[in-house]
C-alpha angles and dihedrals in degrees: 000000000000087000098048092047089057089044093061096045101151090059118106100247085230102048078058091053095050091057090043087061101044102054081048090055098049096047087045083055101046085048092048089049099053105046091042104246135132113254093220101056123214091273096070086159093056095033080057100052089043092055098040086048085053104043081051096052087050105048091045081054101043095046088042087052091043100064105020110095111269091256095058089044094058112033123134124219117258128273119245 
C-alpha cells in the first residue's frame, strides 16, 4: 500500500482514502447482504468508535507513507 501511495503522488492522500473506502464499504455491504445481517450490528456506540479509531489509523499511515522517502516506506524488518 506504501508503494502505491508514493506512486500516486499527485493525488490528494485524502481523495486515496475515499476510494479505499469505498470499495471497503461496497464489499462490507455485499457481505452483509448475503449472509443476511445488518450492516450496522446491535452495538452502534462501539461500531462508531471503531470506525473513528480506524479512519484515524489510515489516514496517520497513508499521510506517513506520503511524505517519508520510498525506501523507508517499504522496508521490511529484519530477519533473525
Amino acid at each position: 500500500m506504501g508503494v502505491a501511495v508514493k506512486y500516486a503522488a499527485g493525488v490528494p492522500v485524502l481523495s486515496i482514502i475515499l476510494a479505499r473506502t469505498t470499495l471497503g464499504i461496497a464489499l462490507a455491504l455485499t457481505a452483509c447482504a448475503m449472509q443476511r445481517v445488518h450492516p450496522l450490528g446491535v452495538q452502534r456506540r462501539a461500531l462508531l468508535v471503531r470506525g473513528l479509531v480506524g479512519c484515524g489509523g489510515v489516514i496517520g499511515v497513508l499521510i506517513a507513507a506520503s511524505r517519508l522517502p520510498l525506501a523507508v516506506v517499504v522496508r521490511h524488518p529484519p530477519s533473525s
